[in-house]
C-alpha positions as CSV (number, residue, x, y, z in Angstrom):
1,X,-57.2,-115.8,126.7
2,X,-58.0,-115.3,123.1
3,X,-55.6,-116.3,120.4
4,X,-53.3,-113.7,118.7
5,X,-54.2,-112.9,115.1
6,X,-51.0,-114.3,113.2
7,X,-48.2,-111.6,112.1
8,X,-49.6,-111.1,108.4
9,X,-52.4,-112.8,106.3
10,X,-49.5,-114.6,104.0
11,X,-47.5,-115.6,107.6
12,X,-46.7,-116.2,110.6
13,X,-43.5,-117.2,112.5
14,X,-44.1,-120.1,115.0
15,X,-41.4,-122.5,116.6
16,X,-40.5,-126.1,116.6
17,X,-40.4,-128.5,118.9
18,X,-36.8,-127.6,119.9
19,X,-37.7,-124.0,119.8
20,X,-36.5,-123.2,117.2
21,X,-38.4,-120.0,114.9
22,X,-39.7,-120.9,111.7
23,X,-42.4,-119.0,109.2
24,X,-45.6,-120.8,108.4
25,X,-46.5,-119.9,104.7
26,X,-49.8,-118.8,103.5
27,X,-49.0,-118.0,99.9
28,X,-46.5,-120.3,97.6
29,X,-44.7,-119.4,93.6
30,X,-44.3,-116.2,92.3
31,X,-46.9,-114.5,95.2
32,X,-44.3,-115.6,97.8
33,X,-41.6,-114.8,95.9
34,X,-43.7,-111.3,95.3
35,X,-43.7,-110.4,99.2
36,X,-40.5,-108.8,100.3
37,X,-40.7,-110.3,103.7
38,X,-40.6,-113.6,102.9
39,X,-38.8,-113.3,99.8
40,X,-35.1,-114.9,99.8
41,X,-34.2,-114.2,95.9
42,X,-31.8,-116.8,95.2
43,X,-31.2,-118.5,99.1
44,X,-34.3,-120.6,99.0
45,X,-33.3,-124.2,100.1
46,X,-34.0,-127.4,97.5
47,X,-36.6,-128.4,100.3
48,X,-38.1,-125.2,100.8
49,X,-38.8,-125.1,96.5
50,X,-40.0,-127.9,96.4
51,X,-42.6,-127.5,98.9
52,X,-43.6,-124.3,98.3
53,X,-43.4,-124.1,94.8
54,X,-40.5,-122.0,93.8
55,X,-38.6,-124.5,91.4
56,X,-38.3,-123.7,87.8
57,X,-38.7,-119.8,89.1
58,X,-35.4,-118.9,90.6
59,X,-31.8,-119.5,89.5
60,X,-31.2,-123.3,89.8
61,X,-27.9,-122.5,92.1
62,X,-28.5,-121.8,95.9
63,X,-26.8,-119.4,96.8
64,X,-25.5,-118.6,101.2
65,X,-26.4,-115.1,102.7
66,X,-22.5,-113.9,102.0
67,X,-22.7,-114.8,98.7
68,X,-25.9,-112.8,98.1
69,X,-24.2,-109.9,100.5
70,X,-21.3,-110.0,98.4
71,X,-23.1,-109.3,95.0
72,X,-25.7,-106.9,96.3
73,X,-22.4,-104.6,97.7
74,X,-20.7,-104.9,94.2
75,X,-24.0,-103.9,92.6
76,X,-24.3,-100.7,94.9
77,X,-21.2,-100.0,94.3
78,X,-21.6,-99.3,90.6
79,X,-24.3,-96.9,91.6
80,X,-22.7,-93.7,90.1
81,X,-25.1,-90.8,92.4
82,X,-26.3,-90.8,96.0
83,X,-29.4,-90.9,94.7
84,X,-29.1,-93.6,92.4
85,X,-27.3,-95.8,95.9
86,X,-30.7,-94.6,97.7
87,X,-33.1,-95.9,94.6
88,X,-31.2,-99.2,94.6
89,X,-31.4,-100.0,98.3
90,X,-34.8,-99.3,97.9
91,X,-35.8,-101.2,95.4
92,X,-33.6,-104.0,97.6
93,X,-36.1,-103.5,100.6
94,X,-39.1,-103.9,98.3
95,X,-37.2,-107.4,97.0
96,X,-36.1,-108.6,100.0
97,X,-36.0,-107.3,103.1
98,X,-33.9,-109.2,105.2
99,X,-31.0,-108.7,102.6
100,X,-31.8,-104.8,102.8
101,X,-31.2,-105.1,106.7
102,X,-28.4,-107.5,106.1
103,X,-26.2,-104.8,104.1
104,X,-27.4,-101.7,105.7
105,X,-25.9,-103.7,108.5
106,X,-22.7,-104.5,107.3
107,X,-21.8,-101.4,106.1
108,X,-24.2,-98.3,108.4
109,X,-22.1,-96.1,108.4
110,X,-21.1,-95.8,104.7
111,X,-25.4,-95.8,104.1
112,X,-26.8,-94.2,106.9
113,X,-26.0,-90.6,104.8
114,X,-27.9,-93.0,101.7
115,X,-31.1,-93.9,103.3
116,X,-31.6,-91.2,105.7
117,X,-30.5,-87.4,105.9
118,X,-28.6,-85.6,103.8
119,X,-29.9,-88.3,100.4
120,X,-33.6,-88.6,101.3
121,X,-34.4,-84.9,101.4
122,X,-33.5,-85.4,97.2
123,X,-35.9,-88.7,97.7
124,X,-38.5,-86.6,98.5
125,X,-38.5,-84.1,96.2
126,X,-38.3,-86.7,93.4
127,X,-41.1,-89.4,95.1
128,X,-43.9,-88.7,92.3
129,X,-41.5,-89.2,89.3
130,X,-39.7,-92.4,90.5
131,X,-42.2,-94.0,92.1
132,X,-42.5,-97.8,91.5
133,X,-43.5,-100.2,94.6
134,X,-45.9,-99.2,97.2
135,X,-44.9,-99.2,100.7
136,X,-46.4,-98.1,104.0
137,X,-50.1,-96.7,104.2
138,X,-51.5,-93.5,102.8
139,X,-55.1,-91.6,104.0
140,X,-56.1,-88.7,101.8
141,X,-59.2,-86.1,102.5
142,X,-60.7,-88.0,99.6
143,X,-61.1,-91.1,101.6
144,X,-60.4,-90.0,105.7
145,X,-64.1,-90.8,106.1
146,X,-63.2,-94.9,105.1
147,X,-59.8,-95.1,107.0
148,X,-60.6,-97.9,109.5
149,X,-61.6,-99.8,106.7
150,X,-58.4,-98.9,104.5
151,X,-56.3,-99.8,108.0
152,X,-57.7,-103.8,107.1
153,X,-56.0,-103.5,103.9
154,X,-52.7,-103.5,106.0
155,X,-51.8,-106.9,105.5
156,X,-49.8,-107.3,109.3
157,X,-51.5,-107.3,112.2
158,X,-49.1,-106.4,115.1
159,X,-47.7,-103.0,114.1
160,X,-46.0,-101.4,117.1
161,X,-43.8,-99.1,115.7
162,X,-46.0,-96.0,112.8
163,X,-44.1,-92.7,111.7
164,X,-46.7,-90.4,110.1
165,X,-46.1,-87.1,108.3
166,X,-48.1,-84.7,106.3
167,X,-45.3,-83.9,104.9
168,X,-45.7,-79.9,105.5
169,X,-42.0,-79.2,107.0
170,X,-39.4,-81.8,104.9
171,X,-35.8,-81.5,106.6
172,X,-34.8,-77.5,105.5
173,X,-36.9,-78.0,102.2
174,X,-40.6,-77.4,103.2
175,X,-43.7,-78.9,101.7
176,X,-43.3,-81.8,100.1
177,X,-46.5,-82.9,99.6
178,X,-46.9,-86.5,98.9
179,X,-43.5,-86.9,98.3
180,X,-42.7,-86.9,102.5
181,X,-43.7,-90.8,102.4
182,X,-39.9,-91.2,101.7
183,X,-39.1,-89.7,105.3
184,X,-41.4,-91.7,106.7
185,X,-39.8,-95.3,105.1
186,X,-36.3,-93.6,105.9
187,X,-37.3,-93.5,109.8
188,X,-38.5,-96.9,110.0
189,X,-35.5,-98.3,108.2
190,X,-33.6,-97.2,111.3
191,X,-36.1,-98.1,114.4
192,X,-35.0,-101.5,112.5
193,X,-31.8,-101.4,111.4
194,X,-30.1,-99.4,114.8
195,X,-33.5,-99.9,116.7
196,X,-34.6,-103.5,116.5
197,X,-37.9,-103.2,115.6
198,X,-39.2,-105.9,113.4
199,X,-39.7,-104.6,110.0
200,X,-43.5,-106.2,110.2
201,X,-43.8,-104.0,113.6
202,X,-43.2,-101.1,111.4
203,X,-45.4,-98.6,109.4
204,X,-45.0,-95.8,108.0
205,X,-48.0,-93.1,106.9
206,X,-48.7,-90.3,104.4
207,X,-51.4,-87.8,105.8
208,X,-52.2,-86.4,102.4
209,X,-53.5,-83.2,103.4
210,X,-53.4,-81.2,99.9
211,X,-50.1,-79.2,99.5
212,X,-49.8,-75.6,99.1
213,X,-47.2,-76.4,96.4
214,X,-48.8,-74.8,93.4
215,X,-46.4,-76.7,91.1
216,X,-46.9,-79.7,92.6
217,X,-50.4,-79.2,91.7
218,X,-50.3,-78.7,88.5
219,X,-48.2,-81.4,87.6
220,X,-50.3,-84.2,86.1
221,X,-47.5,-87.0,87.4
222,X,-47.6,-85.5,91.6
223,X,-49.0,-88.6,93.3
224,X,-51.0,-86.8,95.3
225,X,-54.1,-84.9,96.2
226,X,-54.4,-81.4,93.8
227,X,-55.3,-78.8,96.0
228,X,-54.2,-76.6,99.0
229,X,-53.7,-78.0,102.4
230,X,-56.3,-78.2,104.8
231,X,-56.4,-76.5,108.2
232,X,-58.4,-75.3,110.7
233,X,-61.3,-77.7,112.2
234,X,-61.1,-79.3,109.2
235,X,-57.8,-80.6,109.9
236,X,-58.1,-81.3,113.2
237,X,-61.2,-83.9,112.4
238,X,-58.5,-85.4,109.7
239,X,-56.3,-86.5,112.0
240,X,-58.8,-87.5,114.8
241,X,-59.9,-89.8,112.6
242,X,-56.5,-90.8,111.3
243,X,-55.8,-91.3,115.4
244,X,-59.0,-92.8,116.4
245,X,-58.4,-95.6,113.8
246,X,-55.0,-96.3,114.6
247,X,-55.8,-96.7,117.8
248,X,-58.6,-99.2,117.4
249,X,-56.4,-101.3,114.9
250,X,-53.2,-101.6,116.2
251,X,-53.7,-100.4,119.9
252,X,-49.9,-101.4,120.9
253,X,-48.5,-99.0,118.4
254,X,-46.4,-95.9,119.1
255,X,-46.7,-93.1,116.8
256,X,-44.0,-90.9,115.5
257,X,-45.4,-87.7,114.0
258,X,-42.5,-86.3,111.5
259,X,-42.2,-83.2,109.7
260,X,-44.9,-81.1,111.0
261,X,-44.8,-77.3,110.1
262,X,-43.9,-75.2,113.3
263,X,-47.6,-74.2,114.7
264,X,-48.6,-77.3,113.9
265,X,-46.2,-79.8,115.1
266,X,-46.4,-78.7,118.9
267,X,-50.3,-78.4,118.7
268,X,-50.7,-82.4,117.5
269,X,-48.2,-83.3,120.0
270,X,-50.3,-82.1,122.8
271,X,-53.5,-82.7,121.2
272,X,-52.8,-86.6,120.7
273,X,-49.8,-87.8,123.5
274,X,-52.1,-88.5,126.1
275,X,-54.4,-90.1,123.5
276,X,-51.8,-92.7,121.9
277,X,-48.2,-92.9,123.1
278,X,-46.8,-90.4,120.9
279,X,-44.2,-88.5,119.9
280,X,-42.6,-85.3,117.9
281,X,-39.2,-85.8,116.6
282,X,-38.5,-83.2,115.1
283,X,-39.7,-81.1,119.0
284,X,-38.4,-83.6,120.9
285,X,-35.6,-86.1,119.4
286,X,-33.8,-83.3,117.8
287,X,-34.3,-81.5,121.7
288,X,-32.8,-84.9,123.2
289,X,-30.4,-85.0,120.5
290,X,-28.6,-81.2,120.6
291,X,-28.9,-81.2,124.5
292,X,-26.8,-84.6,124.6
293,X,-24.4,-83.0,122.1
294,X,-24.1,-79.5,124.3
295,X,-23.6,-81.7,127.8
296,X,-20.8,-83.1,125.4
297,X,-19.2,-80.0,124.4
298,X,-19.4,-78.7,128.1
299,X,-17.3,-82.0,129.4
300,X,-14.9,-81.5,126.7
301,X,-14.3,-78.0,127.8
302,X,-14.5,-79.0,131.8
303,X,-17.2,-76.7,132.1
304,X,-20.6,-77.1,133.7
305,X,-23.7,-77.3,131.2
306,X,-24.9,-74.6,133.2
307,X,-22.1,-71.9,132.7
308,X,-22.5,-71.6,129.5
309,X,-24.8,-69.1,127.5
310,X,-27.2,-70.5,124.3
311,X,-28.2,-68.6,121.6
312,X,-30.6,-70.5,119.1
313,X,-31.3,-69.6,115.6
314,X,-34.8,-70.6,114.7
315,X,-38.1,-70.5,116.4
316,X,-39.6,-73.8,114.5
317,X,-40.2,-77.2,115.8
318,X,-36.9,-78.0,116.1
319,X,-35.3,-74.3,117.2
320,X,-37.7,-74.2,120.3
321,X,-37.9,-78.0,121.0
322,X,-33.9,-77.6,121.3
323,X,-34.6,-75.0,123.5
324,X,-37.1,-76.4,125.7
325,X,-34.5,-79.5,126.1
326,X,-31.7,-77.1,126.9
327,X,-33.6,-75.3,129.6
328,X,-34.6,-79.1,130.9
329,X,-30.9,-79.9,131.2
330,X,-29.7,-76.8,133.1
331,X,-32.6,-77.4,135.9
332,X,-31.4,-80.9,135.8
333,X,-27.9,-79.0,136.7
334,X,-29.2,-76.9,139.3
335,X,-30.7,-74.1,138.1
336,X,-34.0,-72.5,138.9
337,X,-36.5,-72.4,135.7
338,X,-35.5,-68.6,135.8
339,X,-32.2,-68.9,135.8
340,X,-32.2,-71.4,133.2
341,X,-34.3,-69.3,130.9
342,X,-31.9,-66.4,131.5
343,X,-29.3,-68.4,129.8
344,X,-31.3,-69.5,126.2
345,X,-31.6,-66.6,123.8
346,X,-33.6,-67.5,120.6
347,X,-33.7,-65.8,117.3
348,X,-35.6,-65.7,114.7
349,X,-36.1,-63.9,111.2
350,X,-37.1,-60.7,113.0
351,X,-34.4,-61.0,115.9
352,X,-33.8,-62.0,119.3
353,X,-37.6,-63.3,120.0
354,X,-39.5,-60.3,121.7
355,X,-42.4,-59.5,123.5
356,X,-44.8,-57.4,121.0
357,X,-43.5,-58.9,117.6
358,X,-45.8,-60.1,115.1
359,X,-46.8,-64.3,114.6
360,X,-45.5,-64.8,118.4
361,X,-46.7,-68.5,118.4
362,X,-48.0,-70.0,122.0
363,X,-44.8,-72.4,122.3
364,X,-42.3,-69.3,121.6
365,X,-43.9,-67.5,124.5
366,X,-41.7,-69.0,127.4
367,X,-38.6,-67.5,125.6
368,X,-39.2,-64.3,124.4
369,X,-37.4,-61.1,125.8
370,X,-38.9,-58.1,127.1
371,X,-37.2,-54.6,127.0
372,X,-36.2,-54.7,130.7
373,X,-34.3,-58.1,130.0
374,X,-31.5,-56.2,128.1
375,X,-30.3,-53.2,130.2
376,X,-26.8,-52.6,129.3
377,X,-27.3,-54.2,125.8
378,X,-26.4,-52.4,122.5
379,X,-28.0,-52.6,119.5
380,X,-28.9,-50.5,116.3
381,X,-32.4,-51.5,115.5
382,X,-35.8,-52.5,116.6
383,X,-34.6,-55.7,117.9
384,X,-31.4,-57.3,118.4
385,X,-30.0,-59.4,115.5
386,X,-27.9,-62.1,115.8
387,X,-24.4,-60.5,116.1
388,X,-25.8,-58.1,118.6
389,X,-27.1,-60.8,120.5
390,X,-23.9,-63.2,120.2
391,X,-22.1,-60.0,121.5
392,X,-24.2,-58.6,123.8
393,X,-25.3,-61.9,125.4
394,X,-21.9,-63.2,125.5
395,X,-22.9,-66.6,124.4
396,X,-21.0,-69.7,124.0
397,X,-22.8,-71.6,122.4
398,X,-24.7,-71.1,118.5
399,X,-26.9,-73.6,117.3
400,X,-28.8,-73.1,113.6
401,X,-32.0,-74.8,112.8
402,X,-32.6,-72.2,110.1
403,X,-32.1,-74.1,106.9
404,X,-30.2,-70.8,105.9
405,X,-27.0,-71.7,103.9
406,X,-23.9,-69.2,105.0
407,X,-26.0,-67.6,108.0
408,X,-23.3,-68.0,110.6
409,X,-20.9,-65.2,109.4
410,X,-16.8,-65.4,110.0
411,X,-17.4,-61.7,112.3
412,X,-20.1,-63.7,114.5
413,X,-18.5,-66.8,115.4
414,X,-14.9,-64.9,115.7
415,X,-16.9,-62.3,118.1
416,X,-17.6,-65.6,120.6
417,X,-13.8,-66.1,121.2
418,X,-14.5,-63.0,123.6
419,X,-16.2,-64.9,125.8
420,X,-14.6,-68.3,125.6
421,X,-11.7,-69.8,124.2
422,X,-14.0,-72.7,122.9
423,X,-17.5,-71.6,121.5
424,X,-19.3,-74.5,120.8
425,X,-21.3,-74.1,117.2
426,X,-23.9,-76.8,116.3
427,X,-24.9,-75.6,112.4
428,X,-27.8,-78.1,112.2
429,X,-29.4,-78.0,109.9
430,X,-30.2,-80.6,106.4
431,X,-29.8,-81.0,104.1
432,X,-25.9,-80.2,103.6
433,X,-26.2,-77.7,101.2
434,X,-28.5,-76.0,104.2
435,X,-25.8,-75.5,106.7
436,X,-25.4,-72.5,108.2
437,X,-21.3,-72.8,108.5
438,X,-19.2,-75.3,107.0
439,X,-17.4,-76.8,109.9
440,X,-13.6,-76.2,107.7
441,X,-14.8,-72.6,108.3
442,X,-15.6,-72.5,111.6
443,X,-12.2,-74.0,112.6
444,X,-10.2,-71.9,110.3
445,X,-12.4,-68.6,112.0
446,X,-11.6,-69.9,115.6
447,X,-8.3,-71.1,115.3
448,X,-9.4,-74.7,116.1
449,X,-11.1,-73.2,118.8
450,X,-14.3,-74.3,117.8
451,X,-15.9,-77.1,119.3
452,X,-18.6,-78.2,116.1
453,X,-21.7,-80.6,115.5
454,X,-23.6,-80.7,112.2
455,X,-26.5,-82.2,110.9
456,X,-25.2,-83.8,107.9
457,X,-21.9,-85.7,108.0
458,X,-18.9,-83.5,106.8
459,X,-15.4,-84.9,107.1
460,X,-13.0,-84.4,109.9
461,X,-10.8,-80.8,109.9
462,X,-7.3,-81.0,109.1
463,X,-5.8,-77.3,110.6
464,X,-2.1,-77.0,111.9
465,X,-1.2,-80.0,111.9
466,X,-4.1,-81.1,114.0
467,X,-7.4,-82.9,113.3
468,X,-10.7,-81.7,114.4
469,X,-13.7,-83.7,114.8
470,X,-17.0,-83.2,113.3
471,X,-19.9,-84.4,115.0
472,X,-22.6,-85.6,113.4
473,X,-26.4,-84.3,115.3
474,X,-28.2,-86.7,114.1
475,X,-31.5,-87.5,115.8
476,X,-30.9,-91.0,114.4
477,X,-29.3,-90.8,117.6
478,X,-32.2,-90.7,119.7
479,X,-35.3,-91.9,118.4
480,X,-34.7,-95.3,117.4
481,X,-33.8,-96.3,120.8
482,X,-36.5,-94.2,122.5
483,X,-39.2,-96.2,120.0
484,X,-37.3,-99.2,120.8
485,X,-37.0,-98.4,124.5
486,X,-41.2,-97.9,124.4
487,X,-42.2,-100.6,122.4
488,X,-40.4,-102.8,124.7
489,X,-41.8,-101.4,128.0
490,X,-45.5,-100.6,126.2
491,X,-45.8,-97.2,127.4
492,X,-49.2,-95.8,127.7
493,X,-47.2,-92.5,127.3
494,X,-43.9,-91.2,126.2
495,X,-43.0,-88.6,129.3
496,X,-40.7,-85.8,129.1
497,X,-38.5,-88.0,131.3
498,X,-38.2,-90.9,129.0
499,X,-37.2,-88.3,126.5
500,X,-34.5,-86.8,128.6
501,X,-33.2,-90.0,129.4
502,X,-32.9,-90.9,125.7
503,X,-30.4,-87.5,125.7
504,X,-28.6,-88.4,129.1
505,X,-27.7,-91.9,127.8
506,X,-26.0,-90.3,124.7
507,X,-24.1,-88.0,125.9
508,X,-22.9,-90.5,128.6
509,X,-22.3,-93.1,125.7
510,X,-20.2,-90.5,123.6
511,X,-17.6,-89.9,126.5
512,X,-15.8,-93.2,125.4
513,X,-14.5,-91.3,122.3
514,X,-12.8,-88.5,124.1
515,X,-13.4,-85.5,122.0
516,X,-16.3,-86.1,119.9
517,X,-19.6,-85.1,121.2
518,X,-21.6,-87.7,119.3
519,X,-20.5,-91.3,118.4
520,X,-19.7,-92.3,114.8
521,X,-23.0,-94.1,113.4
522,X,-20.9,-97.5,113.2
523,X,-21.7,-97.8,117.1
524,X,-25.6,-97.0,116.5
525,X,-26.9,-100.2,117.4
526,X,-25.2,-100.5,120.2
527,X,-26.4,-97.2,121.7
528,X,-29.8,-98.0,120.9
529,X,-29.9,-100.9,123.0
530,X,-28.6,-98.7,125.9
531,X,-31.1,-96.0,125.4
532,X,-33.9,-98.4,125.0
533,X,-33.3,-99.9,128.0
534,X,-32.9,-96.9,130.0
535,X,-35.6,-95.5,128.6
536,X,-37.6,-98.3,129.5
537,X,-36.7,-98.2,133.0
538,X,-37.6,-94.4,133.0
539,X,-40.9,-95.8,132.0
540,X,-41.4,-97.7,134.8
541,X,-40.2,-95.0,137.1
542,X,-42.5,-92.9,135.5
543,X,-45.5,-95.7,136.3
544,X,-46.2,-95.5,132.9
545,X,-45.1,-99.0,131.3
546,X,-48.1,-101.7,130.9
547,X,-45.3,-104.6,130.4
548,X,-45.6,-106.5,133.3
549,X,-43.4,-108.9,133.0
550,X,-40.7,-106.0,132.8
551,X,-41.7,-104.2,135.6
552,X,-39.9,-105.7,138.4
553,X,-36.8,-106.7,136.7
554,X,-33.6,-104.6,137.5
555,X,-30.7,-103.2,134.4
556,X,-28.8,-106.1,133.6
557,X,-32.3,-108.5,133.4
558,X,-33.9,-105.8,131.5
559,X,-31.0,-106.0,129.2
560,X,-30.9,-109.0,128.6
561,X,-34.7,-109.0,127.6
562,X,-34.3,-105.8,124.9
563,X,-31.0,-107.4,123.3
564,X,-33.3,-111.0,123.1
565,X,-36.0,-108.9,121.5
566,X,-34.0,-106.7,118.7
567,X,-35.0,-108.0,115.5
568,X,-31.7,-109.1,113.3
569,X,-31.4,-109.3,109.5
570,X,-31.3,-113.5,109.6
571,X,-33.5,-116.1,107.2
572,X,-35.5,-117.9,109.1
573,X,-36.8,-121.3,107.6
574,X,-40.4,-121.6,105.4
575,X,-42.6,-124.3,106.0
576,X,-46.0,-124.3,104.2
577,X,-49.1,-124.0,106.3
């Protein structure tokens, strides 16, 4: 059997005699002290200086990981702006990355909103202007034809984990350009922090494509390419390479693709998941994601996910992925794919989705209306808007992937109290100053009635004398434990099972907290864990995992392995090599 490359060029971790882990150093002085992965700042021992050349450049005083905790939290605590707390914890990451994971542990529910959704979507939009450290890997149209070369440059050798954008769809905010690398280093914080991915599993990938942003290219400090996005064939041999390479390099690796516009996101995920285990999550974690929260809502109303009625605002990645998941789970309930589809309305800027309007994309097909399917209905013009649908329909359910702030109006969500006493209302959408209702308003409108998810944290509802949970739909939810849950089992493909096991084990999860139909974030890592394993054993069922040595293993053994296996935020000892 040939020997395995070590972890990096500058490392790799080995063990002792007892067993014990330890990293073998390949680099000493300031060019050790210059890589964030090795890099303990001031908790270097007197040994480990000595040997590997540190003394004279670090604070003479050696300092425990609480004490370096301690003054790290005081630090971000003087931050005065989200943004300013998300800079900071960057620039911690680029210093020392086992701190970064360290803190973010500590404290994940106070940073998850910092790191991730809503504070990266202002991260992206100001990338070019406060860049200062590189991170992750970026392939441009200037050098695509070079990019198996440019993957050497990658200094670790044993990615499993990559989240790649082009950055065309950011959150509710649109094209980014070159500026969607932040989303990408905001995903993989996660896989690691909630997921247990090593952070030298991890990488995270800019396809700079061009933008069609014409002030981003005309602004001499944009970081990336200057001109218009490319599509067509031209596109699609971009990220063939882009795939091909990846492949070749670092053929354990699962790929998340991330912010694709609408057309395009369900055309790469087809075109590529049966090349390289891949992924969409924005299609299918935020799909996993609302259709836990919906079997959720249903339990808290002792209803059946099936006897309710889903309207959808939003035919883009997410809107339709949502809706492909919900029409999963009511089959899964007992319902034919006809009668499932009979129940999942979804609108978009024109109306309810209907057969004969203009820019019908292939995915949108399966849930568009034709004029026979609404006998009985009323409604005033060429097709039904939302109200009429809501009334007409009589849904009980509204989810908003729109990205339109203020869309959900007090006469709509009042008009659902008609047909249940608790409408559930997902307003999903990011960032926060996207959201189609603020959750105060939709209890107020319902008289607590309302059963409500968003995609950005909002506080809990105080309303006569009662409080009223918001949930949070956050796919952070999902994919970290479905990456995890693949990684671990090596899937040569991610199935629609795995995917829909990822939902089940939230929602089952979430039923410890009685009326909340997600979890707070504080529990993340611990649902991770669970959804990787399932997920893994959904693998095997699905004769798709290429671990052997998992294969045979039942729950608790699996366990066991996944929890061994999660990466955690410790210093390990530095020996020279």
């Amino acid at each position: 059997m040939p020997k395995s490359p070590p972890v990096s060029r500058y490392y790799d971790v080995k063990r002792d005699p007892e067993g014990q882990r330890y990293i073998n150093v390949q680099v000493t002085g300031l060019a050790l002290l210059q890589n964030p992965l090795l890099n303990k700042t001031t908790a270097f021992t007197p040994t480990e200086r000595r040997e590997l050349e540190l003394e004279g450049l670090i604070p003479p005083h050696t300092s425990t990981f609480e004490e370096q905790k301690e003054r790290t939290y005081l630090r971000y605590l003087k931050c005065s702006t989200d943004l300013e707390k998300h800079e900071y914890l960057r620039a911690l990451q680029d210093r020392n990355e086992v701190l970064f994971y360290a803190i973010l542990e500590d404290h994940l529910e106070e940073m998850l909103p910092i790191i991730y959704t809503p504070t990266v979507g202002e991260a992206v939009r100001n990338y070019s202007s406060n860049y200062r450290y590189p991170r992750g890997f970026t392939v441009s149209t200037g050098d695509i034809d070079r990019v198996e070369d440019m993957l050497e440059n990658v200094t670790v050798n044993d990615v499993r984990m990559i989240v790649a954008t082009d950055s065309s769809a950011i959150l509710g905010i649109g094209d980014q350009g070159f500026g969607g690398m932040a989303i990408s280093i905001g995903k993989l914080s996660l896989y690691t922090a909630a997921g247990g991915v090593g952070p030298d599993k991890t990488l995270p990938v800019e396809l700079d494509v061009g933008t069609n942003r014409q002030d981003l290219i005309d602004d001499p400090l944009y970081l990336g390419v200057h001109h218009p996005r490319l599509t067509g064939d031209a596109y699609d041999e971009f990220l063939d390479a882009f795939v091909e390479a990846v492949a070749q390099r670092y053929p354990k690796a699962i790929l998340q693709w991330e912010d694709f516009s609408r057309g395009t996101a369900f055309r790469v995920l087809e075109r590529y998941r049966r090349v390289i285990p891949s992924f969409n999550d924005d299609i299918q974690g935020t799909g996993a994601m609302a259709l836990a929260g919906l079997m959720g809502a249903a339990r808290i109303k002792g209803e059946a996910l099936s006897a309710q009625v889903f309207v959808i605002v939003g035919a883009g990645a997410a809107g339709i992925g949502v809706a492909m998941a919900i029409r999963q789970g009511l089959q899964a309930d007992g319902l034919s794919h006809d009668e499932a589809s009979a129940r999942v309305f979804v609108v978009d800027r024109h109306g309810l989705l209907m057969d004969g309007q203009p820019d019908l994309e292939p995915q949108q097909e399966s849930f568009v209306r034709r004029p026979g399917d609404l006998a009985g209905w009323t409604y005033a013009g060429e097709y039904p808007d939302l109200h009429e649908v809501i009334v007409n329909a009589r849904a009980t359910a509204l989810l908003g992937f729109t990205g339109v702030p203020g869309l959900f109006r007090q006469e709509t969500v009042v008009a659902m109290l008609e047909h249940t006493p608790r409408p559930i209302v997902f307003p999903l959408s990011n960032p926060s100053s996207h959201v189609e209702a603020r959750p105060a308003d939709l209890i107020h409108w319902t008289g607590g009635g309302a059963i409500i998810a968003s995609g950005s944290p909002f506080p809990d509802v105080d309303y006569g004398g009662k409080r009223y949970p918001v949930g949070q739909g956050n796919n952070a939810f999902i994919f970290p434990g479905l990456g995890f849950g693949a990684v671990a089992s090596r899937a040569r493909e991610i199935t629609d099972g795995m995917v829909m096991e990822a939902a089940r084990t939230l929602a089952e999860f979430t039923e410890q907290y009685g009326e909340r139909v997600y979890p707070p974030t504080r529990d993340l890592r611990e649902l991770s864990i669970q959804v990787a394993v399932n997920v893994a054993l959904q693998a095997i069922r699905d004769g798709v995992c290429a671990e052997r040595r998992i294969r045979n293993m039942d729950r608790a053994q699996l366990e066991a392995v996944i929890r061994d296996r999660a990466w955690q935020p410790r210093y390990l000892p530095l020996k020279r090599a």
